[in-house]
VEXZA-913699 format. One record per residue: residue in one letter; x, y, z of N, C-alpha, C in turn. Coordinates in steps of 0.001 Angstrom, whole numbers, padded with zeros to 6 digits, always signed. Each point is the difference from the previous one (the first is absolute). Example, Ala and Ser with C-alpha at 12.3 -4.5 7.8 and 13.67 -1.06 7.14 Angstrom:
2
A+013190-005690+007800-000890+001190+000000+000900+001200+000000 S-000350+001050-000720+000820+001190+000060-000770+001090+000730 
//
This chain:
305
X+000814-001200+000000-000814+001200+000000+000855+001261+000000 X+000918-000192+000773+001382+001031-000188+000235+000984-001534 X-000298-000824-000727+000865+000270-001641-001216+000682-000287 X-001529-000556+000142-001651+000463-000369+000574+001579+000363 X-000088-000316+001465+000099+001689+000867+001044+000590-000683 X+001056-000453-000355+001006+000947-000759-000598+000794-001751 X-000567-001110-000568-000727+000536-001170-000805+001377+000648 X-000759-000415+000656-001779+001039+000053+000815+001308+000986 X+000860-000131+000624+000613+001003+000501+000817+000871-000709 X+000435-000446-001694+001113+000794-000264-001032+000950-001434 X-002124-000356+000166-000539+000237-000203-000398+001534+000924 X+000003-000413+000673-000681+001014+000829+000276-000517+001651 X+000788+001282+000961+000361-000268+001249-001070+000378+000816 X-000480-000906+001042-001122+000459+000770+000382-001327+000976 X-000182+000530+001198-000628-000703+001412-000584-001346+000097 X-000963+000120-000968-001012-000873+000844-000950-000229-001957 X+000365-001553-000038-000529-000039-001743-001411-000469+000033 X-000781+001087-001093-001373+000147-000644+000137-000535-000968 X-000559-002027-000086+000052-000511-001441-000878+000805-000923 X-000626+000911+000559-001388+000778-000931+000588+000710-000745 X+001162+000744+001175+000577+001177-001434+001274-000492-000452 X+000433-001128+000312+000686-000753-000975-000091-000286-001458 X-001896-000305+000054-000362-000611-001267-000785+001356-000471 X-000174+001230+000306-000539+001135+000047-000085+000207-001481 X+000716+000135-000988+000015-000069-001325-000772-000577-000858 X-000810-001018+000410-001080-001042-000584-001137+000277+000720 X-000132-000189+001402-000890-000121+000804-000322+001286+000684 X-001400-000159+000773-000384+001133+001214+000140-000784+001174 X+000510+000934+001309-000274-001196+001276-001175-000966+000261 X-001387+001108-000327-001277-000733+000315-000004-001031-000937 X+000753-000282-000917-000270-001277-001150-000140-001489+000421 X-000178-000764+000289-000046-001675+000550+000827-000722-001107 X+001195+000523+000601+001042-000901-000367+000427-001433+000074 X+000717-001040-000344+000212-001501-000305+001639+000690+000080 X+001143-000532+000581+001511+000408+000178+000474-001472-000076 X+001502+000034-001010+000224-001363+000395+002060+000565+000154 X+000491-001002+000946+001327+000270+000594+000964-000855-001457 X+000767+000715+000310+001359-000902-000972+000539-001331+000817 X+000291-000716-000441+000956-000923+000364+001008+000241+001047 X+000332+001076-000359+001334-000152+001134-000644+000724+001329 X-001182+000787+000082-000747+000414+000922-000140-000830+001199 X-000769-000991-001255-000972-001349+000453+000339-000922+000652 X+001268-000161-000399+001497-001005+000570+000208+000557+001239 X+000402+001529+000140+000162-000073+001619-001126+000084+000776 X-000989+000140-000239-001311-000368+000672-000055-001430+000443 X-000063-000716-000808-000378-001360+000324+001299-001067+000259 X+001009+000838-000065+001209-000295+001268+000025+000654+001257 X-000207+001011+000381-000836+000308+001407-000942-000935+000519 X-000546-000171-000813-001294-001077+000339+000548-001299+000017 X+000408-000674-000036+000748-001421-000296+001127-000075+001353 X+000614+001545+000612+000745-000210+000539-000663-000008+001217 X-001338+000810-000031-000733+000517+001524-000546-001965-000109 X-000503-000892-000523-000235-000924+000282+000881-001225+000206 X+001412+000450-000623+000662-000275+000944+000629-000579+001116 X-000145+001453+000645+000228+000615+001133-000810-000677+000955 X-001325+000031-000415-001241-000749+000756-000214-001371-000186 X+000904-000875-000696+000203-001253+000681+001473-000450+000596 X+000844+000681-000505+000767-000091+001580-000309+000097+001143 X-000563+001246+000285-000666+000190+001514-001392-000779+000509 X+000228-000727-001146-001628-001331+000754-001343+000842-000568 X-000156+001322-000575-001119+000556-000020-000980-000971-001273 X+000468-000403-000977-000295-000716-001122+000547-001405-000020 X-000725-001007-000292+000219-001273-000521+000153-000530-001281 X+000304-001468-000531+000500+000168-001439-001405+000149-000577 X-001028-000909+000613-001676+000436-000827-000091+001915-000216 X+000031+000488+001117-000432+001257-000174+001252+000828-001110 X+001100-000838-000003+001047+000710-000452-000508+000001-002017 X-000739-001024-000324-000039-000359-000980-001187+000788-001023 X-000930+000039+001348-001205+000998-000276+000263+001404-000376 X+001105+000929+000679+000499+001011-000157+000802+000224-001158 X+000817-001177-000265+001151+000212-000700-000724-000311-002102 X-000940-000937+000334-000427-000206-001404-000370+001780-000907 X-000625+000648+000807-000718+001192-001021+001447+000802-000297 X+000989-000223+000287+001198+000783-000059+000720-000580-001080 X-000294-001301-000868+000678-000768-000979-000297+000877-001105 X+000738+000545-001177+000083+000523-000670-001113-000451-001396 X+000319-001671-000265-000587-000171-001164-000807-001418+000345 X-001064-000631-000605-000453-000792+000267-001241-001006-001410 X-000276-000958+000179+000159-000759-000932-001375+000440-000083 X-000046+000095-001369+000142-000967-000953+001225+001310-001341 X-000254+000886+000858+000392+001365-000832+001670+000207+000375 X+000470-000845+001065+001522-000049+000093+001300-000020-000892 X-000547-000747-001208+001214+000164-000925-000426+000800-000953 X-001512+000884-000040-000243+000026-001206+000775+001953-000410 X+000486+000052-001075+000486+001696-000307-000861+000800-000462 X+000321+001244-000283-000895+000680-000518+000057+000130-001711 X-001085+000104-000478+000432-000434-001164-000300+001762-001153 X+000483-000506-001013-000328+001514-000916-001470+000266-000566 X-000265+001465-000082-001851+000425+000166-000286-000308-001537 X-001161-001086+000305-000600-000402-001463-000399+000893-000956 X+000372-000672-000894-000093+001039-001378-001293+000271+000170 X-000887-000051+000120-001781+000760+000172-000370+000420+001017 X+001206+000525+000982-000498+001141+001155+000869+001588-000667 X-001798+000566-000403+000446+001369-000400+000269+001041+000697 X+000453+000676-000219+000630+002055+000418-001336+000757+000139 X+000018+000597+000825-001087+001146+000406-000478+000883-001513 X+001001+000251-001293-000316+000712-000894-000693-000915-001044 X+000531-002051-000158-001110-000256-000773-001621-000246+000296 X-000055+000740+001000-001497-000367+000313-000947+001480-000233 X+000677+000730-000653-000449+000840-000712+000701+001369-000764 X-000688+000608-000591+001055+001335-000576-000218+001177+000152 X-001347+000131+000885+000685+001270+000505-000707-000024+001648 X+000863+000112+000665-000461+000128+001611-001317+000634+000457 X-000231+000594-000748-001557+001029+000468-001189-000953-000206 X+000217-000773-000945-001148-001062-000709+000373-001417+000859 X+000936-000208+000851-000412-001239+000712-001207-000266+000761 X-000779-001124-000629-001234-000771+000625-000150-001194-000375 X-001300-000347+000706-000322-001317-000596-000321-000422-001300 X-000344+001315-001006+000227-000440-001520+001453-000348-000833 X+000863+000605+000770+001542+000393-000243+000827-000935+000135 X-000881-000811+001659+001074-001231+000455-000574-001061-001266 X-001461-000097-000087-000807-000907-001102+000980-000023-001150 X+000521+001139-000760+000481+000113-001129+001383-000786-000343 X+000502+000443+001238+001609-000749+000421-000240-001359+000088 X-000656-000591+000893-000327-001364+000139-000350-000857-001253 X-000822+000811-000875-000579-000561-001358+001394-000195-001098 X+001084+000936+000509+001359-000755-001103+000915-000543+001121 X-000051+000040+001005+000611-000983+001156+000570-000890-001210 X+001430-000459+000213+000577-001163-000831+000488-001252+001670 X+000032-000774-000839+000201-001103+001038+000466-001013-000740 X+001299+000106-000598+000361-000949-001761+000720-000932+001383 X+000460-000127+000862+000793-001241+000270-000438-000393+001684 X-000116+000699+000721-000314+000004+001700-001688+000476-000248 X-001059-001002+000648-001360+001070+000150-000164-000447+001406 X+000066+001514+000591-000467-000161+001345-001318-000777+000523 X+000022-000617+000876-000760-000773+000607-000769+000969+001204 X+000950+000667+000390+000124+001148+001114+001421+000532-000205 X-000204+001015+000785+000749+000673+000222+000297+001613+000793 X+000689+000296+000732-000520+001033+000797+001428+000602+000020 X-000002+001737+000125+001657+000688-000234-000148+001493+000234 X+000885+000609+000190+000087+001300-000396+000339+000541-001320 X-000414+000961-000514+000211+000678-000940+000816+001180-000642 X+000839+000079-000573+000973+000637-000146-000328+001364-000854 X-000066+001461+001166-000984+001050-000179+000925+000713-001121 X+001637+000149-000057+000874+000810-000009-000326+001577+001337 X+000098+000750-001003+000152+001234+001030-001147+000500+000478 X-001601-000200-000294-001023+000300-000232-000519+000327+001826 X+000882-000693+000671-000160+000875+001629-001415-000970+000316 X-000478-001150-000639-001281-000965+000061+001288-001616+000431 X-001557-000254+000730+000743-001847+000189-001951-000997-000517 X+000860-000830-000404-000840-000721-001102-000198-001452+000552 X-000631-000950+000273-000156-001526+000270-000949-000430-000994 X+000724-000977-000885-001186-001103-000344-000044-001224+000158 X-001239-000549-000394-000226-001400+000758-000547-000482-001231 X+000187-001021-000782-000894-000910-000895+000052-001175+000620 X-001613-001195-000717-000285-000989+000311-000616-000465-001034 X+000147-001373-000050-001104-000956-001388-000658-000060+000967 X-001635-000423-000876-000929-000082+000994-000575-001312-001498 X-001166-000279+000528-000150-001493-001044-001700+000492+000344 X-000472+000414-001300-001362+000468-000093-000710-000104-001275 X-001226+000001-000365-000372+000126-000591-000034+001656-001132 X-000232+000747+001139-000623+001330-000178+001569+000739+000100 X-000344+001361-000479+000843+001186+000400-000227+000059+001171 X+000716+001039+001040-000467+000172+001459-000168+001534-000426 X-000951+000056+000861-000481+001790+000352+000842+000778+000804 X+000098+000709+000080+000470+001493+001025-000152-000667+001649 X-001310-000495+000806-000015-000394+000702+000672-001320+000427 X-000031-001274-000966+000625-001198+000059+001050+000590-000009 X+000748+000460-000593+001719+000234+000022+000140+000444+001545 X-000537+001406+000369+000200+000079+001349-000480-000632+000962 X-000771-001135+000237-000012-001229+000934+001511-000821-000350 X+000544-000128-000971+000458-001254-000539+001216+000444+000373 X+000475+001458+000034+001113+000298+000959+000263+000295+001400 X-001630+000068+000165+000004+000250+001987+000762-001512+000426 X-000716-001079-000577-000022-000791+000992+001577-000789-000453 X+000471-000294+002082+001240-000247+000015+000732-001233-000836 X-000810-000674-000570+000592-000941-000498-000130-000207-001629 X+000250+001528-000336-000116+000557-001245-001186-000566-000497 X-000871+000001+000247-001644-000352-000779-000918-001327+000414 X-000720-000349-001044-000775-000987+001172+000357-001883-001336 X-000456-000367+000560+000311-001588-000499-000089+000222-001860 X-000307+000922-000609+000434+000301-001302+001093+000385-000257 X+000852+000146+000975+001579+000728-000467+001001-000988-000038 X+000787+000039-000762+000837-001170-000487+001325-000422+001354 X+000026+000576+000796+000951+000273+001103-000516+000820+000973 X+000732-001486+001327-000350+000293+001302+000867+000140+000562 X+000305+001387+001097+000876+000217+000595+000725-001438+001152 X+000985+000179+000192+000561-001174+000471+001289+000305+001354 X-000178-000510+001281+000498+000516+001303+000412-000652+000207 X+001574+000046-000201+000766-001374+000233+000274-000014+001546 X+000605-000483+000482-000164-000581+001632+001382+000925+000743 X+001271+000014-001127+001536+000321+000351-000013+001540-000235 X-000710+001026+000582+000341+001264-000486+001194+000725+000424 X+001211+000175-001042+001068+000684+000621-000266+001343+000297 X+000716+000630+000623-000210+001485+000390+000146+000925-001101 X+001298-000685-001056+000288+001093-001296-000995-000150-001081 X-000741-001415+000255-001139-000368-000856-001378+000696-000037 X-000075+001238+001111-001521+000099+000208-000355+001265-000965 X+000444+000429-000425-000343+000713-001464-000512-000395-001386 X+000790-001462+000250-000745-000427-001510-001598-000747+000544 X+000398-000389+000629-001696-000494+001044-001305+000771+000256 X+000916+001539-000108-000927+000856-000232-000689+000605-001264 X+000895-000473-000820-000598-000260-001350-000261-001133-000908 X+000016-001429+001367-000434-001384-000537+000065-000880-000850 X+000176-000712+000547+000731-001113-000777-001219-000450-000408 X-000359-000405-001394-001121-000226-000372+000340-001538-000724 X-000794-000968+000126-000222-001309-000399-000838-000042-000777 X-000047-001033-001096-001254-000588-001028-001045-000471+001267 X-000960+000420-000393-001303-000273+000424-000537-000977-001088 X+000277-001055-000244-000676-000773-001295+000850-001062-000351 X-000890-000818-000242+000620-001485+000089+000218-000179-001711 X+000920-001011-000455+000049-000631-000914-000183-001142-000872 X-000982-000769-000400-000153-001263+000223-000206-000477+001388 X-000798+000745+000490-000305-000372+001451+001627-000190+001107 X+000730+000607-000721+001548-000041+001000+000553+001453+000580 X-000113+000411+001106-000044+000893+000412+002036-000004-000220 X+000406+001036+000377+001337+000393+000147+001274-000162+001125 X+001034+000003-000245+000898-000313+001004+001049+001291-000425 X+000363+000425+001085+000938+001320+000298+001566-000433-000117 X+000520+000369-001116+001302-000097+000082+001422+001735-000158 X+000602+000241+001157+000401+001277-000083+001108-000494-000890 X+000206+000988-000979+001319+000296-001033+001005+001263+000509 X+001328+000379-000902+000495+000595-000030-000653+001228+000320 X-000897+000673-000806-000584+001514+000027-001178-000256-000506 X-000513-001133+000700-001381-000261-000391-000666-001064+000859 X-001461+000058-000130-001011-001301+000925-000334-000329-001051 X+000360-001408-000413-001335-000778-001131-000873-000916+000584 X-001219+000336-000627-001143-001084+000204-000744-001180-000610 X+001210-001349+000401-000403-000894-000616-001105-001166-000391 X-000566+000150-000943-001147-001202+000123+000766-000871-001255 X-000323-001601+001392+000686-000935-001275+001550+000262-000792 X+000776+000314+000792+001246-000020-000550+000039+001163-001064 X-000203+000430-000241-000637+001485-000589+000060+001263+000737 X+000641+001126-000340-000395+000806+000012-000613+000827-000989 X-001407+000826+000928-000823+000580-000778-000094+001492+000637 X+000401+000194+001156+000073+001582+000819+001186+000286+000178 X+000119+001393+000275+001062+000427+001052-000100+001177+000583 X+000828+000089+001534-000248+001045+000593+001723+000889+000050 X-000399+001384-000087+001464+000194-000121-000132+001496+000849 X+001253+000702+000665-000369+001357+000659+001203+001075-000699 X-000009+001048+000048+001023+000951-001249-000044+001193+001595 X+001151+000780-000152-000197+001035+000413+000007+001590-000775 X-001022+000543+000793+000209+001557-000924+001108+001132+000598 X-000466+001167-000276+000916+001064+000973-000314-000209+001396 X+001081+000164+000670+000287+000234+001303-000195+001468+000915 X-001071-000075+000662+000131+001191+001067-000290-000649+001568 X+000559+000941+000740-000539-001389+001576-001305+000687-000025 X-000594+000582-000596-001561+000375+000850-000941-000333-000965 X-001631-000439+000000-000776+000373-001187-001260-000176+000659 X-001063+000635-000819-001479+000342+000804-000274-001389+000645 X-000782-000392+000927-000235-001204+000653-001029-000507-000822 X-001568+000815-000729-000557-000680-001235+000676-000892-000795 X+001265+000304-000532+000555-000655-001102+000662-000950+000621 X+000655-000921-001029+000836-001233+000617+001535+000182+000072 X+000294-001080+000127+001911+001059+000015+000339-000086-001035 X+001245+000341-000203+000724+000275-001266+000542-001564-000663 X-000497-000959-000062+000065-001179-000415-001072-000596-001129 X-000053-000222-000815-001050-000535-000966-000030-001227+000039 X-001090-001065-000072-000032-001543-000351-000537-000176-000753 X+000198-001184-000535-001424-000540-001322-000007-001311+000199 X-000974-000426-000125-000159-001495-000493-000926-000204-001581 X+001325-000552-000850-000241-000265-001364+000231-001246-000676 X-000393+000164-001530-000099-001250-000167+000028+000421-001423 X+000841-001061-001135-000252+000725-001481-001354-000086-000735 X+000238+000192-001282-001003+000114-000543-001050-001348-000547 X+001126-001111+000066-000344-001020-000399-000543-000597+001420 X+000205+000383+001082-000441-001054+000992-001502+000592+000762 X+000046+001642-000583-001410+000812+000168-001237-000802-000854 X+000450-000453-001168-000980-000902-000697-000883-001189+000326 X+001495-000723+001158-000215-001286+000332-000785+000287+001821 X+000246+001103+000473-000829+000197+001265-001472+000564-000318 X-000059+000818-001374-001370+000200-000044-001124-000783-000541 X+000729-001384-000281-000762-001295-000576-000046-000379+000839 X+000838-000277+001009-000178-000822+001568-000919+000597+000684 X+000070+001562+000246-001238+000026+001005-001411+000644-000796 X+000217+000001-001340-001603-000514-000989-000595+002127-000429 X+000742+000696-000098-000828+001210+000249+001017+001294-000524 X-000365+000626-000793+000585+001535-000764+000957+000460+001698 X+001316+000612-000555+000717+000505+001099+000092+001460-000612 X-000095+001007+001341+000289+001196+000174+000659+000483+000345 X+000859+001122-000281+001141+000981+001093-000647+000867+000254 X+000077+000413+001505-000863+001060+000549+001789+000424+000706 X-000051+001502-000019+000554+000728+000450-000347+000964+001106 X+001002+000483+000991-000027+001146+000805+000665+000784-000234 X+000149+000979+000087+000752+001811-000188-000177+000486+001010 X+001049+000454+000826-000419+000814+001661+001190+001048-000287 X-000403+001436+000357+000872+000978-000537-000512+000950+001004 X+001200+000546+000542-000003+000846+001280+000944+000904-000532 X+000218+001429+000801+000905+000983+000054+000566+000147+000726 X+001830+000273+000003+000532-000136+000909+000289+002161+000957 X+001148-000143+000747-000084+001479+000176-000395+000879-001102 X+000875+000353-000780+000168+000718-001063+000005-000917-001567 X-001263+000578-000596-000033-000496-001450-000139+001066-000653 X-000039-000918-001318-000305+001114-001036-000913-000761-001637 X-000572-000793+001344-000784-000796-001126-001327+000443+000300 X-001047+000394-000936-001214-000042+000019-001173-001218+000076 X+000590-001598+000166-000357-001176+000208-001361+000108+001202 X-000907-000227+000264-000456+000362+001114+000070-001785+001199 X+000256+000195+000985+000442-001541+000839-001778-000570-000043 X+000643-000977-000353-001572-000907-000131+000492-001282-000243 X-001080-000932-000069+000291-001581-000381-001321+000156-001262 X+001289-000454-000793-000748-000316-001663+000330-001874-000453 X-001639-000186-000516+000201-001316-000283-000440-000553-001020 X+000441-000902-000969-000489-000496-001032+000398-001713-000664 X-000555-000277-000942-000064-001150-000241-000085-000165-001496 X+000509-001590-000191-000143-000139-001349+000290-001777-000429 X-000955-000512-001024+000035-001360+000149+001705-000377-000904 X+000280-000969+000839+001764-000009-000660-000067-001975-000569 X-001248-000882+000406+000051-001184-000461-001825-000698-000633 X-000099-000485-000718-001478-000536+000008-000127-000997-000456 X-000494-000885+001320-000496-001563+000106+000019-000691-001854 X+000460-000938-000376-000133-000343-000954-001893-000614+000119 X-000515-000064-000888-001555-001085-000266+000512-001183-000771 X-001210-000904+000704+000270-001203-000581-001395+000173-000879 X+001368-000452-001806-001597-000352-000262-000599-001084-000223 
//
């Protein structure tokens, strides 16, 4: 923490540190901030902590049961996500400028328009949830897409149920969030933007979890047909507590295996999107902060004839 305090001090000398006007440049104090520590912060934190427990079973205060209870939430990484890296941001997570051309006209006809040439030539999201890369525009951006397996378009209202609820939508959505048992401490960011699983069987064979290099695949039958992967964006330690952190995930799958899940579970597939766009201290964008949402059919059920 020494080296931290040496940075933010050779910022500005003061007494007694205000993370508020630390991050003062982006944010207002009254804002409901989300803060996350660096590594080397974090390290002497949870070596203080490691040493105060310790301390407390030498002196008889702790036993090895209680020692074990304490000491687990302090493990850094944990399975199933332990070996897995971060991997590079899929070619079909767009920039704050292709989702429209001119900032004054962002809406829900605007996001519609973008979505309608959405390309998806090699990765199609299954889900996926991220930040958005504003440039200078003084705005912070989150979106969220999901397949959903429907008949119909969804309305204005269905879309916003279908993103309230926590487990990204209801038994029509192709992926169910998934809580693995081992949560490391450096892990709880991507958790917060979820690890999402196939919800849908294959030939009646549901899936088995295998972690890769910079990736989760989801195997049915010796096969893979999913994957889950996490990218990082820009780095700031602070961001509105609405939004998620600065980490993006997806769970995808190509184009050829979108064919073979929308024959399996019998029904036209949709991408429904979220747009959440806030202002930060100082902009100079005319965007107004709102959640814009839209949809568009991206697969359709073959007929038998």
């Amino acid at each position: 923490m020494a080296a931290e305090w040496e940075i933010i001090t050779n910022r500005e000398q003061f007494r007694f540190f205000n993370h508020n006007e630390f991050i003062s440049e982006k944010y207002y104090s009254f804002n409901n901030l989300s803060c996350s520590l660096s590594w080397n912060c974090e390290t002497a934190i949870i070596s203080a902590y490691l040493r105060t427990i310790g301390y407390c079973i030498s002196v008889g205060i702790l036993d090895s049961t209680s020692m074990i209870e304490y000491i687990t939430p302090a493990l850094p990484f944990g399975k199933p996500l332990s070996g897995v890296n971060p991997g590079k941001r899929p070619d079909f997570w767009p920039s704050f400028e292709d989702m429209h051309s001119s900032e004054a006209k962002l809406n829900g006809a605007s996001l519609q328009h973008f979505l309608n040439g959405w390309s998806c030539s090699h990765e199609v999201p299954l889900f996926a949830s991220g930040p958005i890369l504003t440039g200078k525009h003084g705005i912070e951006a989150d979106l969220d897409c999901v397949v959903v397996a429907t008949e119909n378009d969804l309305n204005q209202r269905e879309l916003e149920t279908l993103f309230e609820d926590a487990n990204r939508g209801n038994a029509r959505g192709l992926v169910k969030k998934a809580i693995p048992k081992g949560l490391g401490r450096w892990q709880a960011e991507l958790y917060m933007r979820d690890l999402a699983e196939p919800n849908f069987k294959i030939e009646d064979r549901t899936h088995t979890l295998e972690p890769m290099d910079n990736k989760v695949s989801f195997i049915f039958d010796h096969e893979p047909v999913a994957h889950w992967k996490f990218w990082y964006e820009e780095w700031f330690p602070a961001r509105l507590r609405e939004f998620g952190p600065h980490i993006g995930v997806a769970t995808y799958c190509s184009t050829d295996d979108l064919e073979k899940i929308s024959d399996t579970v019998g029904s036209n597939l949709y991408l429904a999107v979220k747009l959440k766009v806030s202002h930060q201290k100082i902009t100079s964008s005319d965007v107004q902060p709102s959640e814009y949402y839209a949809s568009k059919k991206i697969y359709g059920v073959k007929v038998q004839a």
